[in-house]
mmCIF file of the C-alpha atoms, coordinates in Angstrom:
data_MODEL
# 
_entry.id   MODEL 
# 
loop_
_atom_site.group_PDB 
_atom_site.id 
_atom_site.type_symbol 
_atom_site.label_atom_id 
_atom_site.label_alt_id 
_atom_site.label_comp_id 
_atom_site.label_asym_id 
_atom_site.label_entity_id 
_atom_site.label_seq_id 
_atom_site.pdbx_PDB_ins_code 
_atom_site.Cartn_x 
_atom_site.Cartn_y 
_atom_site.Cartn_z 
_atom_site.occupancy 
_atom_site.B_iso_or_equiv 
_atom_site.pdbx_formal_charge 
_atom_site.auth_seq_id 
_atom_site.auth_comp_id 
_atom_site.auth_asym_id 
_atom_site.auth_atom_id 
_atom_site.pdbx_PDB_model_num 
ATOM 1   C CA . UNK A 1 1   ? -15.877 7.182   -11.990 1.00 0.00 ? 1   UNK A CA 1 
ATOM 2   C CA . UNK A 1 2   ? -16.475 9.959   -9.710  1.00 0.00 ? 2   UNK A CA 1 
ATOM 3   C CA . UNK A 1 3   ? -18.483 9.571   -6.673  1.00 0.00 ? 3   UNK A CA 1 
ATOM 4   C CA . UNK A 1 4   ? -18.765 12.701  -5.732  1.00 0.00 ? 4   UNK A CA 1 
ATOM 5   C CA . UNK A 1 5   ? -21.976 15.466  -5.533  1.00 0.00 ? 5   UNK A CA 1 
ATOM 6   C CA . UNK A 1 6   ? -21.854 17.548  -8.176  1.00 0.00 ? 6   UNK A CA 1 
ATOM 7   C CA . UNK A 1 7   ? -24.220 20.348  -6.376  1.00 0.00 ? 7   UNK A CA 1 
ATOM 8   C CA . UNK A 1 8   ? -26.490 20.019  -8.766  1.00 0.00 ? 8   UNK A CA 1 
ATOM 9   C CA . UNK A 1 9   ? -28.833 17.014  -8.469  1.00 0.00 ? 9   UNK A CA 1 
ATOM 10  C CA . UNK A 1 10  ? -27.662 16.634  -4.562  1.00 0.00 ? 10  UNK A CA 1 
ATOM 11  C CA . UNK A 1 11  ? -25.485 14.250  -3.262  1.00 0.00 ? 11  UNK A CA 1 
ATOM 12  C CA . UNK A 1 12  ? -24.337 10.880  -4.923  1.00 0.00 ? 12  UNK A CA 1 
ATOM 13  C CA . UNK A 1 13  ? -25.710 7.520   -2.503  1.00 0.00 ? 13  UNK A CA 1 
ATOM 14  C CA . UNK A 1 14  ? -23.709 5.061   -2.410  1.00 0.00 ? 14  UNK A CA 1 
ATOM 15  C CA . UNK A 1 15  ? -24.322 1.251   -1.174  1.00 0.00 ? 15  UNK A CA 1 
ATOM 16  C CA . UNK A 1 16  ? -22.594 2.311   2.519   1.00 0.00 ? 16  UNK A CA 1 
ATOM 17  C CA . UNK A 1 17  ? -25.788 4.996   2.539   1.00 0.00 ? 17  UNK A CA 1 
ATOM 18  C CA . UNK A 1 18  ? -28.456 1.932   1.861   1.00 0.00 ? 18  UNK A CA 1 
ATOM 19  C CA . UNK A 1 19  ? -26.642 -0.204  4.871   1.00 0.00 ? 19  UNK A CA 1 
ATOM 20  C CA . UNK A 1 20  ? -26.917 2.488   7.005   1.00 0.00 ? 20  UNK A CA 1 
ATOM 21  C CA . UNK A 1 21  ? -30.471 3.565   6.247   1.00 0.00 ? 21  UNK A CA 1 
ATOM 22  C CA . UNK A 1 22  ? -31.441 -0.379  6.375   1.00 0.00 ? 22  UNK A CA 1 
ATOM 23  C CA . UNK A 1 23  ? -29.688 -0.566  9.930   1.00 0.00 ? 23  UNK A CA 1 
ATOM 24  C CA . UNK A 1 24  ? -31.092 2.591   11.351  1.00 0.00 ? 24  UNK A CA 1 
ATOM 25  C CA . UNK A 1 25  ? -35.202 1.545   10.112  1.00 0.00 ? 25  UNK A CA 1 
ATOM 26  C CA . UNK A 1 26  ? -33.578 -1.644  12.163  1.00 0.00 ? 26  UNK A CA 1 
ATOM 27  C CA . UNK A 1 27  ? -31.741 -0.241  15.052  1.00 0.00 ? 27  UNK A CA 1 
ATOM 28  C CA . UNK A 1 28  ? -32.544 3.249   15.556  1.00 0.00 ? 28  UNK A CA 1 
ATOM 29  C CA . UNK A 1 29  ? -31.069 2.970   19.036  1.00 0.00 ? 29  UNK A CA 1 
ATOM 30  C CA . UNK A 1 30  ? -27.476 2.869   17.340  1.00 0.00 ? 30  UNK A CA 1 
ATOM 31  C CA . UNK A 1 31  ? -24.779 5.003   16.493  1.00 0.00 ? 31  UNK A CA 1 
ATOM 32  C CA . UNK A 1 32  ? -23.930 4.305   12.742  1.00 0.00 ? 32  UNK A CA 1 
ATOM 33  C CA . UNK A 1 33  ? -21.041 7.153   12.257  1.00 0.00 ? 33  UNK A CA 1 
ATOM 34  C CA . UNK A 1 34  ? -18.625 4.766   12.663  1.00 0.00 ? 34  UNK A CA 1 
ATOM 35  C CA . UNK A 1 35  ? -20.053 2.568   9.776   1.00 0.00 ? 35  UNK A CA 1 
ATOM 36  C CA . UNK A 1 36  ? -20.519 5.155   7.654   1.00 0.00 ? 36  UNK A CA 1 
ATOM 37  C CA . UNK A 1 37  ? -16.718 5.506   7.755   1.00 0.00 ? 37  UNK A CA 1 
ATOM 38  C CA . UNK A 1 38  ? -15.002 2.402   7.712   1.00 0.00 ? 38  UNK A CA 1 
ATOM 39  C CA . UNK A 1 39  ? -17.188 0.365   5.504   1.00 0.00 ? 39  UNK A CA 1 
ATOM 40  C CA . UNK A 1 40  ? -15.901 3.335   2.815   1.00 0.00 ? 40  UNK A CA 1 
ATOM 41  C CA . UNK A 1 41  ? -12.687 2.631   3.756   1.00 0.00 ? 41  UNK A CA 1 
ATOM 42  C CA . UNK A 1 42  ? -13.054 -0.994  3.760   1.00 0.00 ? 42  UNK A CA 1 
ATOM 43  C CA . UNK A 1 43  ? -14.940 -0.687  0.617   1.00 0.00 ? 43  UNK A CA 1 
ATOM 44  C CA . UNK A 1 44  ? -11.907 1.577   -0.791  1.00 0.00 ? 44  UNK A CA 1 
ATOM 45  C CA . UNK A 1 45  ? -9.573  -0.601  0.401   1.00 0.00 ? 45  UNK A CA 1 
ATOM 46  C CA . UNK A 1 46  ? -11.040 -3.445  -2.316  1.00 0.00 ? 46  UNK A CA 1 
ATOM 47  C CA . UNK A 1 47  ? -10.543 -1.379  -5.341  1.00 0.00 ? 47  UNK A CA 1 
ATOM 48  C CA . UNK A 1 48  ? -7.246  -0.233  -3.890  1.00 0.00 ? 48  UNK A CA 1 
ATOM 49  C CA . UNK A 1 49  ? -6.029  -4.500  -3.076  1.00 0.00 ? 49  UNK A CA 1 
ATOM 50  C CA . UNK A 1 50  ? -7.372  -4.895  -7.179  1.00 0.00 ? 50  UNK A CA 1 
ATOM 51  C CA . UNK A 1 51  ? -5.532  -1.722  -8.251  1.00 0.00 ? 51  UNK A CA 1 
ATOM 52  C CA . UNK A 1 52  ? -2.084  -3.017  -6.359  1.00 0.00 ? 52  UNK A CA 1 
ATOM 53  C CA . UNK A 1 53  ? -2.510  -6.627  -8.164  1.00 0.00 ? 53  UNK A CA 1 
ATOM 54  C CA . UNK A 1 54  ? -3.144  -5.560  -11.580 1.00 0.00 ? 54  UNK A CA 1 
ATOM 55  C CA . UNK A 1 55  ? -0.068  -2.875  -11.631 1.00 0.00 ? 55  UNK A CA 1 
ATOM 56  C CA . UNK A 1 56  ? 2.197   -5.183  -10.402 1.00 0.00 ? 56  UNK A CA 1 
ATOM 57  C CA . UNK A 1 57  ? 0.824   -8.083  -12.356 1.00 0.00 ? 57  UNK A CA 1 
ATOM 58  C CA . UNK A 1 58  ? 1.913   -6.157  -15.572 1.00 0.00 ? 58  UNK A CA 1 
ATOM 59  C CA . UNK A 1 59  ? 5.428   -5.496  -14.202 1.00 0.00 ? 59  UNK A CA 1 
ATOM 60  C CA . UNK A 1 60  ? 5.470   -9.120  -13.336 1.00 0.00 ? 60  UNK A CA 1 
ATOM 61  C CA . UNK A 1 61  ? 5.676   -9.070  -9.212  1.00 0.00 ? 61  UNK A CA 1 
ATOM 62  C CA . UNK A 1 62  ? 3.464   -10.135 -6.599  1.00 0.00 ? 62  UNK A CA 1 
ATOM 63  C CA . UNK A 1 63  ? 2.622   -7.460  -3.445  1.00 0.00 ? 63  UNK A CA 1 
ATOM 64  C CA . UNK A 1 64  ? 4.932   -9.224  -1.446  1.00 0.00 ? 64  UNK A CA 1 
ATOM 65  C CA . UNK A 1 65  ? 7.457   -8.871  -4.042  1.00 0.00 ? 65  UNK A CA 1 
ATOM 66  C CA . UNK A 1 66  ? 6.903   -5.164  -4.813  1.00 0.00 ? 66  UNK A CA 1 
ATOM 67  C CA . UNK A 1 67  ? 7.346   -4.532  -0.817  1.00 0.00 ? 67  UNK A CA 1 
ATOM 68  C CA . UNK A 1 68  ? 10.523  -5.751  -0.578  1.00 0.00 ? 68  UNK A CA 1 
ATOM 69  C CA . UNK A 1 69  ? 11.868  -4.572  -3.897  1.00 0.00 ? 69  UNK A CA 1 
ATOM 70  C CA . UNK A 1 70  ? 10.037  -0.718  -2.898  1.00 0.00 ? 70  UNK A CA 1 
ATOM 71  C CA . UNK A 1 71  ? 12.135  -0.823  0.975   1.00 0.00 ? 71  UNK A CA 1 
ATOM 72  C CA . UNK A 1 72  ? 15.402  -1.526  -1.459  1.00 0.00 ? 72  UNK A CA 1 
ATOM 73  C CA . UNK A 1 73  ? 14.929  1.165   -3.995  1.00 0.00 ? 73  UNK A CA 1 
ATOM 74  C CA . UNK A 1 74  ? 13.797  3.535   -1.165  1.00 0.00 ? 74  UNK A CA 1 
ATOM 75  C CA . UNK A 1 75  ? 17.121  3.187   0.659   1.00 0.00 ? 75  UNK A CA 1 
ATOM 76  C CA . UNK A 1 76  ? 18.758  5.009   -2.103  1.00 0.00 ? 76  UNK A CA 1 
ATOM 77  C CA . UNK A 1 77  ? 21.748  4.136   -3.851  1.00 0.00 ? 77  UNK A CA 1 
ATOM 78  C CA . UNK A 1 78  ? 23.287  1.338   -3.674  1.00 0.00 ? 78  UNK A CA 1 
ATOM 79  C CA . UNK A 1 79  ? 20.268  -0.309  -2.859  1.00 0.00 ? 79  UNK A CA 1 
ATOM 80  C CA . UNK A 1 80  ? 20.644  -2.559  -0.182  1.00 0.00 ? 80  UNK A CA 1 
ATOM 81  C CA . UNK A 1 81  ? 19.655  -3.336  3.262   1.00 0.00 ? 81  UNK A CA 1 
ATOM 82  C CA . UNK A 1 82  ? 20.709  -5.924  6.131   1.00 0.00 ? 82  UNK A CA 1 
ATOM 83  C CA . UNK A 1 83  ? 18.282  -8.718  6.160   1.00 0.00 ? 83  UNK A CA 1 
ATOM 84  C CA . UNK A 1 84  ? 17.375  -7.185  9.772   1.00 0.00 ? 84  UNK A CA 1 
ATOM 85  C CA . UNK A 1 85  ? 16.971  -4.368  8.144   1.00 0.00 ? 85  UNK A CA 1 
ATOM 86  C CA . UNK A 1 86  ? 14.588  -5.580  5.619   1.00 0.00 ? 86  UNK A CA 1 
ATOM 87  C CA . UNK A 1 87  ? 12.224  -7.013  8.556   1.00 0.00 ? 87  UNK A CA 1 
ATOM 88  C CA . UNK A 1 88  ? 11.449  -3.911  10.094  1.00 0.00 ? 88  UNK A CA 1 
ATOM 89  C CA . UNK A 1 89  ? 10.865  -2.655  6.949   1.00 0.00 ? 89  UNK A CA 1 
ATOM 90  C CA . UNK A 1 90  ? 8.225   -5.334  5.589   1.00 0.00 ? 90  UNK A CA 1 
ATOM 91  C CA . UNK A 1 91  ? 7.299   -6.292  9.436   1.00 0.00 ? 91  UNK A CA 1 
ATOM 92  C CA . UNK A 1 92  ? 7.709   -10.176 7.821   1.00 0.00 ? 92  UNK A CA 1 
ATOM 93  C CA . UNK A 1 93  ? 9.655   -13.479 10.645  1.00 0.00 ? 93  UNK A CA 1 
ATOM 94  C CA . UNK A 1 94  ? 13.322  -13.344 9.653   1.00 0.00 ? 94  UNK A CA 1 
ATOM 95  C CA . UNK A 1 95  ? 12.134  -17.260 7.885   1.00 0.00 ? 95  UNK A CA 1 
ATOM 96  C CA . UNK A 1 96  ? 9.418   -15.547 5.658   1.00 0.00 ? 96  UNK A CA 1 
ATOM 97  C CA . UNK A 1 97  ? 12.434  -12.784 4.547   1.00 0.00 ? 97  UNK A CA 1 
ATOM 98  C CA . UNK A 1 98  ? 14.661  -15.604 3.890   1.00 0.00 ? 98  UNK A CA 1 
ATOM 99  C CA . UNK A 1 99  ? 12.263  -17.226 1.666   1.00 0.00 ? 99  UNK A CA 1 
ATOM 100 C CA . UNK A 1 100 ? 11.385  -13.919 -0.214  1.00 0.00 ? 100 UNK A CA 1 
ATOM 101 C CA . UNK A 1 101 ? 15.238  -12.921 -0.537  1.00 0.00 ? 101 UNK A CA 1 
ATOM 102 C CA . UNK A 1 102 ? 15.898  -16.456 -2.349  1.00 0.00 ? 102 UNK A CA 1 
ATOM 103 C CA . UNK A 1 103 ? 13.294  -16.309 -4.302  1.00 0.00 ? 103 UNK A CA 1 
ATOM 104 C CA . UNK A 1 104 ? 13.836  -12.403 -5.581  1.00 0.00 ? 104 UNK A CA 1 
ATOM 105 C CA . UNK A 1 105 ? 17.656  -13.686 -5.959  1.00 0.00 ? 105 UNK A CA 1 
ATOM 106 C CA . UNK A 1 106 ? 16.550  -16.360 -8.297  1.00 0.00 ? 106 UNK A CA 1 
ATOM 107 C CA . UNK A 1 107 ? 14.660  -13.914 -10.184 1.00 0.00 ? 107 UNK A CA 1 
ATOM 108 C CA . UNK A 1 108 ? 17.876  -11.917 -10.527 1.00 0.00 ? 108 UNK A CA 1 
ATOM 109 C CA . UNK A 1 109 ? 16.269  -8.856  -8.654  1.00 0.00 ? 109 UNK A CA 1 
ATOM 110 C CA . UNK A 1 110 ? 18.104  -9.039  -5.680  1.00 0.00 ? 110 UNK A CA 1 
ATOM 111 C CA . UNK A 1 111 ? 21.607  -10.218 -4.657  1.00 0.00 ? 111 UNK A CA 1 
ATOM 112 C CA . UNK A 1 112 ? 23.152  -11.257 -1.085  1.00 0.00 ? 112 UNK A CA 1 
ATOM 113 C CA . UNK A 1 113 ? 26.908  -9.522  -1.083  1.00 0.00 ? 113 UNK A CA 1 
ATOM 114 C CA . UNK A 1 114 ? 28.862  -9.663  2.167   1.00 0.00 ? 114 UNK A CA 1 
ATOM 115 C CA . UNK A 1 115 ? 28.376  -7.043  4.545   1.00 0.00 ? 115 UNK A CA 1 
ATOM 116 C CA . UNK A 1 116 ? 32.045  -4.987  4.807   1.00 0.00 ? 116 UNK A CA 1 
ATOM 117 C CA . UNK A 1 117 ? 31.720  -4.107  7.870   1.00 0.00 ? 117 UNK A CA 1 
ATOM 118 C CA . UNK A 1 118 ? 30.434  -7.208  9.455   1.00 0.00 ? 118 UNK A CA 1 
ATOM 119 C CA . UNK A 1 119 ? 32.367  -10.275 8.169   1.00 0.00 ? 119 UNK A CA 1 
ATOM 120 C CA . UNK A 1 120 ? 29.354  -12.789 8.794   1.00 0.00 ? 120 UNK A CA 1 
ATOM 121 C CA . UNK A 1 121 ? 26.693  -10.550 7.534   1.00 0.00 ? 121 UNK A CA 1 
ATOM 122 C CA . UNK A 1 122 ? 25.510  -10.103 4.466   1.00 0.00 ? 122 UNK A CA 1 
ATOM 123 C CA . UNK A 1 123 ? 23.514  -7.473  2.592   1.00 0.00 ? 123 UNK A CA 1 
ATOM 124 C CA . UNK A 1 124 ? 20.774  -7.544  0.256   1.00 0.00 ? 124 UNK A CA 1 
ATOM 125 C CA . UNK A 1 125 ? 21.194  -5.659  -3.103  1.00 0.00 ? 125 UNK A CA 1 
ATOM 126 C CA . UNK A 1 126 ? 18.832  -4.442  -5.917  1.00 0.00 ? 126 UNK A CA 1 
ATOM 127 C CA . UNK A 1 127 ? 19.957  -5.430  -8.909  1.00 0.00 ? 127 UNK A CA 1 
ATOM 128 C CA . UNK A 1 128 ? 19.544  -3.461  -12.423 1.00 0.00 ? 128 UNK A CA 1 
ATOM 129 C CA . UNK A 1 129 ? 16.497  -5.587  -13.201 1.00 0.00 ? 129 UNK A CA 1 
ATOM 130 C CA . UNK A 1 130 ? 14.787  -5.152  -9.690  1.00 0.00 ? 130 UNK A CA 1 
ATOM 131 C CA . UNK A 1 131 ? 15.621  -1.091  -9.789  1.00 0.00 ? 131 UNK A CA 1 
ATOM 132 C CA . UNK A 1 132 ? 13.361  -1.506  -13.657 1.00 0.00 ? 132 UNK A CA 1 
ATOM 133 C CA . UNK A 1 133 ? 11.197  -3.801  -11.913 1.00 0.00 ? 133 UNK A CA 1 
ATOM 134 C CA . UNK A 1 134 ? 10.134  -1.580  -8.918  1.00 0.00 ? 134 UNK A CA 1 
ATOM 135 C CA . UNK A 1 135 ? 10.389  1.687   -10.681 1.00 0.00 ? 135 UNK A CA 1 
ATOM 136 C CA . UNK A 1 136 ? 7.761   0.120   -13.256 1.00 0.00 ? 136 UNK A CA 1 
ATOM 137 C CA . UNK A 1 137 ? 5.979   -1.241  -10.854 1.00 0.00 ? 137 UNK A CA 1 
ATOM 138 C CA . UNK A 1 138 ? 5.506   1.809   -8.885  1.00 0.00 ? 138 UNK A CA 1 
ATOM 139 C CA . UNK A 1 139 ? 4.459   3.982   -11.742 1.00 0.00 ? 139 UNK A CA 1 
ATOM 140 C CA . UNK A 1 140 ? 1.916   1.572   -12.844 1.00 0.00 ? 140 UNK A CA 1 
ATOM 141 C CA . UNK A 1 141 ? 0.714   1.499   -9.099  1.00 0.00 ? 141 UNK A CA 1 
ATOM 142 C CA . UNK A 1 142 ? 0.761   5.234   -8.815  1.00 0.00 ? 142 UNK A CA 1 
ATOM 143 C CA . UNK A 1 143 ? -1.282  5.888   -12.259 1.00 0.00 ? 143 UNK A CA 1 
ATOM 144 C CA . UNK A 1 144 ? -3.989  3.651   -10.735 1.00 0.00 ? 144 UNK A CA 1 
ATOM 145 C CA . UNK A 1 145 ? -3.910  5.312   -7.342  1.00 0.00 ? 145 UNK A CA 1 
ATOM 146 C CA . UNK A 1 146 ? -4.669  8.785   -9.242  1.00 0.00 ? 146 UNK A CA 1 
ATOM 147 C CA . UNK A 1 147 ? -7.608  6.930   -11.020 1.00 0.00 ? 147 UNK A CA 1 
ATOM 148 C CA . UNK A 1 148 ? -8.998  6.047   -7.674  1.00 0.00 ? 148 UNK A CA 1 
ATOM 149 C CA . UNK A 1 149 ? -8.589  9.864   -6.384  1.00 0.00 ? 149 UNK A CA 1 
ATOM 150 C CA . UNK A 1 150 ? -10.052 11.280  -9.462  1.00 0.00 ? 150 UNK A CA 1 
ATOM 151 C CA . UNK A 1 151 ? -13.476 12.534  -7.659  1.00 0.00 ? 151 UNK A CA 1 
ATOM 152 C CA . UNK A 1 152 ? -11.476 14.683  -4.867  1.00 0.00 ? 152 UNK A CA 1 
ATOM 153 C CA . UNK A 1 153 ? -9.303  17.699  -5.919  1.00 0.00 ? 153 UNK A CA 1 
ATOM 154 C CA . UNK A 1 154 ? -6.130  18.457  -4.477  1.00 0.00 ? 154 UNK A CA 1 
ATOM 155 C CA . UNK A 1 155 ? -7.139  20.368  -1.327  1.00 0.00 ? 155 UNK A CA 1 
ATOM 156 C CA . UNK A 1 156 ? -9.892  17.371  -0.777  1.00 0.00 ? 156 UNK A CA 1 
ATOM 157 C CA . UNK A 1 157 ? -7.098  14.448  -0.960  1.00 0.00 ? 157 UNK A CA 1 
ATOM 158 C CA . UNK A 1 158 ? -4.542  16.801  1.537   1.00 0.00 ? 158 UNK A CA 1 
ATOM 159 C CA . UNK A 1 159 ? -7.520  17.200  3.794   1.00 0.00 ? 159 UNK A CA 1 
ATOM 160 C CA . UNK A 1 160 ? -8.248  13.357  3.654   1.00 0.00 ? 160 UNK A CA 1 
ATOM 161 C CA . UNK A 1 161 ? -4.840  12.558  4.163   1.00 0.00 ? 161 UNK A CA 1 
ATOM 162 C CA . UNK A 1 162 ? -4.141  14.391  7.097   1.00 0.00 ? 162 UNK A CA 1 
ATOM 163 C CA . UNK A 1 163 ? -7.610  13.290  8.300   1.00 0.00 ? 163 UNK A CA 1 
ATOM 164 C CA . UNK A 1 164 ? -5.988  10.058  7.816   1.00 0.00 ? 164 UNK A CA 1 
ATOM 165 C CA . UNK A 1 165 ? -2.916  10.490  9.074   1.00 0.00 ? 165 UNK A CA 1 
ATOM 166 C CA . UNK A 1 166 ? -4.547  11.178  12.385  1.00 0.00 ? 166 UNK A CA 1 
ATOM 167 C CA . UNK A 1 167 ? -6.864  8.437   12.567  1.00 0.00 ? 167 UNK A CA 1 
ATOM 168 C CA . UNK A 1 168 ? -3.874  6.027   11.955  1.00 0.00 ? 168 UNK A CA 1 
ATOM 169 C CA . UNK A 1 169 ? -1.381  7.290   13.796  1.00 0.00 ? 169 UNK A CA 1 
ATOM 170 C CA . UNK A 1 170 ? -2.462  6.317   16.988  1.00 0.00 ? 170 UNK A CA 1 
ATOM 171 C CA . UNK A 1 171 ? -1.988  2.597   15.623  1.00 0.00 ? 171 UNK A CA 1 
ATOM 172 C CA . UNK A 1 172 ? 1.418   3.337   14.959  1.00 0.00 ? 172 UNK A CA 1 
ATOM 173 C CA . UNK A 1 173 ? 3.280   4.880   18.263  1.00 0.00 ? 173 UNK A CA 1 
ATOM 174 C CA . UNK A 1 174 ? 5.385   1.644   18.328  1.00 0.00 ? 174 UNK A CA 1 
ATOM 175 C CA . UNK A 1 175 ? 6.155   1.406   14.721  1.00 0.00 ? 175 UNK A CA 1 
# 
């Protein structure tokens, strides 16, 4: 499903190019560059929101699921995080976490386990199931993410990354 020019019929148009041309024949006084960028990454962003569902769909999680299982699993072993941990992480209200951890625990892909070294605390584990879960989940995710990177090569997608990486990380100083 590549978008991309092939050199030899000249570049591939997409629907972002027909906006564009429509709003310049309309508003010639206007800078469009902007446009031209972020509807494709708005546009991306779609096929990216449908790539997350359907990969975790098949694993059985929702997004918000995935997120907090994915901040687990990436903490490394043994798996588990303070729930005030687990906010910064998923940038979720300390009630929305609460809600999430019960409902993961009644899944039997978490488990709350008092925190040794705080005796009111507790700590949220991955369980066996969750660690399948995520792991699944992530490949399926992955495998779909290389589908939707299949018209750039690998010097294209590290270009576009770090083009990325700049653009965004003046959003994130405070993160």
């Amino acid at each position: 499903m590549s978008r991309i020019s092939t050199g030899y019929a000249g570049p591939v148009r997409d629907e972002v190019d027909r906006l564009v041309e429509a709003w310049q024949r309309e508003r010639a006084d206007l800078d469009l560059r902007p446009m031209e960028v972020l509807s494709r990454v708005t546009r991306l962003s779609h096929h990216l929101d449908r790539a997350r569902r359907q990969a975790f769909a098949e694993h059985g999680v929702e997004s918000w699921e995935f997120d907090v299982l994915a901040a687990l699993r990436r903490a490394g072993a043994p798996y588990e995080l303070s729930p005030g941990r687990l906010l910064r992480e998923t940038l979720v209200t300390s009630g929305t976490m609460t809600n999430r951890v019960d409902r993961l625990e009644s899944r039997g892909l978490v488990e709350r386990l008092p925190d040794p070294k705080d005796r009111r605390g507790v700590l949220v584990r991955l369980t066996e199931a969750g660690r399948r879960t995520v792991d699944g989940a992530l490949d399926g995710l992955l495998a779909r993410e290389r589908d939707l990177l299949t018209g750039l090569g690998a010097t294209d997608q590290q270009r576009l990354a770090a083009l990325l990486r700049s653009l965004v990380v003046g959003f994130e100083k405070d993160a």
